[in-house]
Each structure stands twice: as C-alpha cells, then as structure tokens.
C-alpha positions in Angstrom: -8.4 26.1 -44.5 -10.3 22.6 -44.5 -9.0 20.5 -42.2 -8.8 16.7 -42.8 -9.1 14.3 -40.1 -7.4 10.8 -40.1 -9.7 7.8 -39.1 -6.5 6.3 -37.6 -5.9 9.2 -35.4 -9.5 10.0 -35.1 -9.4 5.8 -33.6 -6.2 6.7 -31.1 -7.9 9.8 -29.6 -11.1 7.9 -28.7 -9.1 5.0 -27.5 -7.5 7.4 -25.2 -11.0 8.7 -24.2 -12.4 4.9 -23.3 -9.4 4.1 -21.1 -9.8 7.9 -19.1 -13.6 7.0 -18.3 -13.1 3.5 -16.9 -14.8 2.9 -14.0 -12.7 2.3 -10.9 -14.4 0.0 -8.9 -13.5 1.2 -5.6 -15.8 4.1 -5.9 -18.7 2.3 -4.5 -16.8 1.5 -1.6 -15.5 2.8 1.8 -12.0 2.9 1.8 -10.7 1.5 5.0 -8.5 3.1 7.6 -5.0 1.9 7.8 -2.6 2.7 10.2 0.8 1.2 11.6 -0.1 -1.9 14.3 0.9 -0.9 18.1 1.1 -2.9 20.9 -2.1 -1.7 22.5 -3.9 -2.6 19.3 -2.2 -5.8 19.0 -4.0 -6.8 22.2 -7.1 -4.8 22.1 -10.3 -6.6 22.4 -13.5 -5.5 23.2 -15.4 -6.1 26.8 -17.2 -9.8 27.0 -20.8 -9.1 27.0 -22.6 -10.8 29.7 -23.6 -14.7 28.8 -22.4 -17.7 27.6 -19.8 -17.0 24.8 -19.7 -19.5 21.6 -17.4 -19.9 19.3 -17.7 -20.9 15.4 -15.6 -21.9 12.6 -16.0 -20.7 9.0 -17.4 -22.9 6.5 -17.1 -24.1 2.9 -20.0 -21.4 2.3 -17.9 -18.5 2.9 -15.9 -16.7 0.0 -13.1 -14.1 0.4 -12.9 -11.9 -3.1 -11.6 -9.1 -4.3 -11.5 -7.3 -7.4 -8.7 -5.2 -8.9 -8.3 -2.6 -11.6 -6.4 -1.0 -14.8 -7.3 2.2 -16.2 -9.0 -0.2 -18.7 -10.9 -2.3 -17.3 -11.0 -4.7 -14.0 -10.3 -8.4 -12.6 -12.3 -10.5 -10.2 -10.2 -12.8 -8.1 -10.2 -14.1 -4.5 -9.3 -17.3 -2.4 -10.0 -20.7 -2.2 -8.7 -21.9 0.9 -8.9 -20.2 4.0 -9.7 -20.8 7.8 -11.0 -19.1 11.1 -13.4 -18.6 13.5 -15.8 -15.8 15.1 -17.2 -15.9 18.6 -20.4 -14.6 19.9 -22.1 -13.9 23.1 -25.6 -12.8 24.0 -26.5 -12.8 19.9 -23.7 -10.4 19.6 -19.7 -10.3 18.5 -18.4 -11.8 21.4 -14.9 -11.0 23.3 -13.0 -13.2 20.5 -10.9 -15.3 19.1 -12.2 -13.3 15.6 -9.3 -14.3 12.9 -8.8 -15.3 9.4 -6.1 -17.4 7.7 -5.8 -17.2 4.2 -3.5 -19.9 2.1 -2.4 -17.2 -0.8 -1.6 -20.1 -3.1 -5.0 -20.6 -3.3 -5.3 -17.5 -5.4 -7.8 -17.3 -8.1 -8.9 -14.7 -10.4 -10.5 -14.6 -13.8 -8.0 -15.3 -16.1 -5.1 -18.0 -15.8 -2.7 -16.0 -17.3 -3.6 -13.3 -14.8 -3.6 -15.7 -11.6 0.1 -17.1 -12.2 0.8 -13.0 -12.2 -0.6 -12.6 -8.7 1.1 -15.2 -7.4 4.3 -14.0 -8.8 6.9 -11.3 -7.2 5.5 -8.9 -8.6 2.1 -9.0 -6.7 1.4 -11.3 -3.7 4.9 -13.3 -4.0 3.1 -16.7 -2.5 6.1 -18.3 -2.4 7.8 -16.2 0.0 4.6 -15.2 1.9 2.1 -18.0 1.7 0.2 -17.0 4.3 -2.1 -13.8 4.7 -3.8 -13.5 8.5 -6.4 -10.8 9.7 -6.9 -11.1 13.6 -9.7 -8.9 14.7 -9.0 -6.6 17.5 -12.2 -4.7 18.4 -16.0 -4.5 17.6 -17.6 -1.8 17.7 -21.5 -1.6 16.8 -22.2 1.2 14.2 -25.2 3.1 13.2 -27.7 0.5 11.3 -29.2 -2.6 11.8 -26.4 -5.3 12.5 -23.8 -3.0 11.3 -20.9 -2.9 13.0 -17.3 -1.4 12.3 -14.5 -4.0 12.9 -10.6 -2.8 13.5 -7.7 -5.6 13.7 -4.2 -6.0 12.6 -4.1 -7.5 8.4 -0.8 -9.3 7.3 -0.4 -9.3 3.5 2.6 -9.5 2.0 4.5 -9.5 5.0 3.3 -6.1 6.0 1.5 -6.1 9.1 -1.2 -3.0 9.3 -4.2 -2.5 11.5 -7.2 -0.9 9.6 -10.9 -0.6 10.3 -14.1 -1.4 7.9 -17.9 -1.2 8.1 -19.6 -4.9 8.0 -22.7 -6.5 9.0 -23.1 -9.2 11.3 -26.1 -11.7 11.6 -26.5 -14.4 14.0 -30.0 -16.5 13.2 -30.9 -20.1 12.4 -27.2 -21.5 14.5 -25.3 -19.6 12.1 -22.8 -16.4 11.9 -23.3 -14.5 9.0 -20.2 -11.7 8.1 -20.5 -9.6 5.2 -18.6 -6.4 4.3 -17.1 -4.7 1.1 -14.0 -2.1 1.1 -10.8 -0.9 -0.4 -7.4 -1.1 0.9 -4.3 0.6 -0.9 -2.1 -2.4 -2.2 0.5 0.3 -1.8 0.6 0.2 1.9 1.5 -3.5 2.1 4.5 -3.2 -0.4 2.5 -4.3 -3.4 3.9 -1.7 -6.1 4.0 -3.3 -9.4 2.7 -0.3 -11.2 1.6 -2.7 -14.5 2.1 -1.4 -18.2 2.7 2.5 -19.2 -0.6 2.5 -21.2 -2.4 0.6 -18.8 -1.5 1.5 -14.8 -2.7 -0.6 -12.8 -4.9 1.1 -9.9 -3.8 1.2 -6.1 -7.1 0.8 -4.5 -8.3 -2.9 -4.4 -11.8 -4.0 -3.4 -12.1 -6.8 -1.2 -15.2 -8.3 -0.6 -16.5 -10.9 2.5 -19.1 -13.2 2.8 -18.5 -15.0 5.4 -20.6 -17.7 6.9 -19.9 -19.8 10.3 -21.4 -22.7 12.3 -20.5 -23.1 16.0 -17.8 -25.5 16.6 
C-alpha cells in the first residue's frame, strides 16, 4: 500500500524536531553549587594575607548578564544598575568586604515585551524584591592562572542560598578585573514559572560577570 504523506504534517513533525535540538545554553558552563546558607558560612571569610589591604568599588565598566532559555530558542538579559566592592591584598583577593548589590528594576533583556515579563510575578517580582545581593564569603585559589573558586551567600528572589563558582581574578594597571560564567537553577530561588506547554521554559540560567573595579 502507497503511503501518502501530508506536507502539513510532514511541517508539524519537523517543527517538533527543531524545538527537541535546541541548544541549551547552559551546556558550556559549570553549573554552580548551591546549598542552604548556615551561620558558619554567613561569616566565613578567608585568612588576610600579609600586606596592606585595598579596597575598590565597581565601575560603570562592569556588566552583570545572563542569558535564559526555551526549548526554542534563548534570551539575553542582565542589569543596569548595580553596586559593590572587592578588596585585595598582596595582588591577591584580600580578606573582604567582596559584595554585590543589584537594583532588579534595572532589568534588561532583549525584547521589551520580554523585560516587563521578568520584572513581573511570575519571574523576578521587582516590586516585591527590588533588591538582589551576593556577599562573598571565601576565596579559594583554583588550579590555573588567576583562577580562583569563589563561595558566598546569593539573595534572589528573597531566597537566600550560598553557592560556589569558578572565576578569574586580575589585578594590573590599578585595576580589579572579575570575570566568570555559570548556571544556577532558577528553581532553587522560587522562580517556577514553567512558560507555555509547547515552549518550557528551561531551569538552568547562565549568568555571566565582567566585572571591573578601581580602588576607592
């Protein structure tokens, strides 16, 4: 028996083929570890190194971004406003203050439509948590050349976690220069919308640093 196939069908199944295969982004990445804050890690910091320690402020050069995904494709997004500092000591990560502050109503991404979304309930609910802070807690150096794995407690969302990520960390010509790239869960800070039936929204989110500081 011949069997006839529909191009309408034939256009369906395909469809359904492109949307499997997309590329989640957070494949390239190491996924950070996330665990439940405790007092010790709340006030964990790592020994001062010997030497004078300095102290610097992030600058209009840095950039906090992150990108999200569907099964069908992904976003680009980030923050525009944001403040905090890094200390060093000895050309090294000193013993602190290392935090961020990040004004979530600055929220940006690469489609308007898109942006009023994140800001809504259903994602980072700015209005009831306008504020996102990550306070660095230790500093350990890693295997590489000024890599180092940094652990601290992350508030998003109103959920407090503390997780670890790799990043590099430069200090040359009087500046601080802090770059890393992981994925977090959105999931483990309450962030649940799940999107559309035919197009889930992924849990993993990338979030990518540049950051760049000059002493105070």
């Amino acid at each position: 028996m011949k069997i006839q196939t529909y191009p309408i069908a034939a256009a369906a199944i395909a469809g359904l083929f492109i949307v499997s295969c997309a590329e989640n982004p957070a494949d390239n990445t190491p996924s950070a570890e996330v665990s439940d804050p405790t007092e010790e890690s709340a006030s964990t910091t790592e020994p001062a190194p010997a030497g004078e320690t300095t102290s610097y402020e992030f600058t209009e050069e840095s950039t906090i971004g992150f990108v999200g995904s569907k099964v069908t494709g992904s976003h680009e997004g980030g923050f525009k406003k944001f403040s905090g500092s890094f200390s060093v000591a000895d050309g090294k990560p000193g013993p602190g203050p290392h935090k961020i502050e990040i004004d979530m109503t600055s929220t940006w991404s690469d489609a308007e439509k898109l942006t009023g979304h994140l800001k809504s309930p259903d994602f980072f609910d700015v209005e009831k948590f306008p504020t996102s802070a990550f306070k660095v807690t230790n500093v350990e150096e890693a295997e590489g050349e000024n890599a180092y794995t940094l652990s601290g407690d992350f508030t998003l969302h109103g959920v407090t976690k503390k997780i670890s990520f790799p990043a590099t960390v430069k200090n040359a010509d009087g500046k601080v220069m802090l770059d890393a790239e992981f994925d977090i869960n959105r999931k483990d800070f309450g962030i649940v919308y799940p999107g559309k039936p035919d197009d889930l929204i992924r849990d993993e989110v990338v979030i990518k640093l540049a950051m760049v500081a000059e002493a105070e």
